[in-house]
C-alpha positions as CSV (number, residue, x, y, z in Angstrom):
1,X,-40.9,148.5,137.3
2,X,-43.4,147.1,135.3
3,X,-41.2,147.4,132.3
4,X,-38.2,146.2,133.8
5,X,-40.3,142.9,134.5
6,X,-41.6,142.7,130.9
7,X,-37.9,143.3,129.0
8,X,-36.6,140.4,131.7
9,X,-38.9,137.8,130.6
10,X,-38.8,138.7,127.2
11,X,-34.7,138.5,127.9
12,X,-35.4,135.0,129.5
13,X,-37.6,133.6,126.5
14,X,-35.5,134.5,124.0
15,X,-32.1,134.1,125.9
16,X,-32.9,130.7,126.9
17,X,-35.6,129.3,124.3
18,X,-36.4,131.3,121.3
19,X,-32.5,131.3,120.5
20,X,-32.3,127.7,119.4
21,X,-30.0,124.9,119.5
22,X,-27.5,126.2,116.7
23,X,-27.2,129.8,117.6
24,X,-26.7,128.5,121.0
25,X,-23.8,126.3,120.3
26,X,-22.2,128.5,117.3
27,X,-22.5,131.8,119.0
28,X,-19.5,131.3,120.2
29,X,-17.2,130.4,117.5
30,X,-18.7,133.0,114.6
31,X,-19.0,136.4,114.6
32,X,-21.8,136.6,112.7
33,X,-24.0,134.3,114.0
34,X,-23.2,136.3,117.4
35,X,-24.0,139.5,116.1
36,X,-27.2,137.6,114.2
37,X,-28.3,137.1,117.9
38,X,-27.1,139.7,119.6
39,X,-29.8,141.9,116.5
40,X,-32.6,139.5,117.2
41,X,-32.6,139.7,120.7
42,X,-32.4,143.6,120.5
43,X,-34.9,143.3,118.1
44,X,-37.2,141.4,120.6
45,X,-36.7,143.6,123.5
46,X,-37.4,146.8,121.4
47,X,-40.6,145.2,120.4
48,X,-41.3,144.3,124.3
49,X,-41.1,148.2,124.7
50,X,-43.2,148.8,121.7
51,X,-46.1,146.6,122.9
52,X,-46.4,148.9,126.4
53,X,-46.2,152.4,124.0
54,X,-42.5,153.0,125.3
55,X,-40.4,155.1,123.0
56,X,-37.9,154.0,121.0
57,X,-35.3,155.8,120.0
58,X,-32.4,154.4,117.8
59,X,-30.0,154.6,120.5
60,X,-31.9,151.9,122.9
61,X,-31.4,149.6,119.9
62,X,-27.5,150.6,119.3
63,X,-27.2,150.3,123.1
64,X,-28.8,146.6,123.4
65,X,-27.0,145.3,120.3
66,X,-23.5,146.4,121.3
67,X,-24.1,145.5,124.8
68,X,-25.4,142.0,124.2
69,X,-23.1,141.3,121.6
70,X,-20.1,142.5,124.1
71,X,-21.1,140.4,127.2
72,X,-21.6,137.0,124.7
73,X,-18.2,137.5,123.1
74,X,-17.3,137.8,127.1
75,X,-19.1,135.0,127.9
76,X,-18.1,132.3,125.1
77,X,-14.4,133.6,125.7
78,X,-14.7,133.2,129.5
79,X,-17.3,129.9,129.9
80,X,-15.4,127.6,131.8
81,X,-14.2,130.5,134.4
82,X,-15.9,127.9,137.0
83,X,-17.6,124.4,137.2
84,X,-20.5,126.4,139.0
85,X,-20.9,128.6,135.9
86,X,-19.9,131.9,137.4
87,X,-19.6,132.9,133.3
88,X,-23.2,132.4,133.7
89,X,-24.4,134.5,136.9
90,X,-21.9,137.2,135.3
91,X,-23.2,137.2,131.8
92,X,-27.2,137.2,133.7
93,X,-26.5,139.9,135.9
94,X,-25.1,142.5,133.0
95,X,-28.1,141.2,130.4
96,X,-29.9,142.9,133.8
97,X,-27.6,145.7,134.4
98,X,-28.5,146.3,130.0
99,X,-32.3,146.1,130.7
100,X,-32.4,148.3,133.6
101,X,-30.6,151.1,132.0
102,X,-33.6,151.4,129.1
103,X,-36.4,150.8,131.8
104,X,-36.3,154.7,132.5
């Protein structure tokens, strides 16, 4: 559980700060800036599981990319499905769903 806890903060830094201003706002209209940060953010959660000694196959790192780079192309297609953001709570809770499934 411990990891779960690490790879979700590390998710939330770099999901919500590291990211930037530009990647946040372009994301959504080029491909590659959103595979550009769907790479770094795999990048950063495999090195979250390299600080605790986890192992790290090649197919965590397939796995996070093609994940995170599905539920943003989701997300930028689908963000005003609500004024409360429901886009939002959805694209969270599969990031989650994602981190939960390397924990183990």
């Amino acid at each position: 559980m411990q990891t779960f806890g690490l790879l979700v903060l590390i998710h939330l830094l770099y999901d919500f700060h590291w990211q930037g201003p530009f990647i946040a706002e372009f994301k959504a209209r080029s491909w590659f800036l959103l595979g550009a940060h769907a790479l770094t953010w795999a990048l950063c959660i495999m090195a979250g599981l390299a600080l605790i000694g986890a192992p790290l196959p090649l197919w965590k790192l397939a796995f996070l990319f093609v994940t995170h780079f599905g539920i943003d192309a989701w997300k930028a297609r689908y963000t005003k499905l609500s004024a409360l953001g429901a886009a939002l709570w959805i694209d969270q809770s599969a990031h989650l769903v994602t981190l939960l499934a390397i924990s183990f």
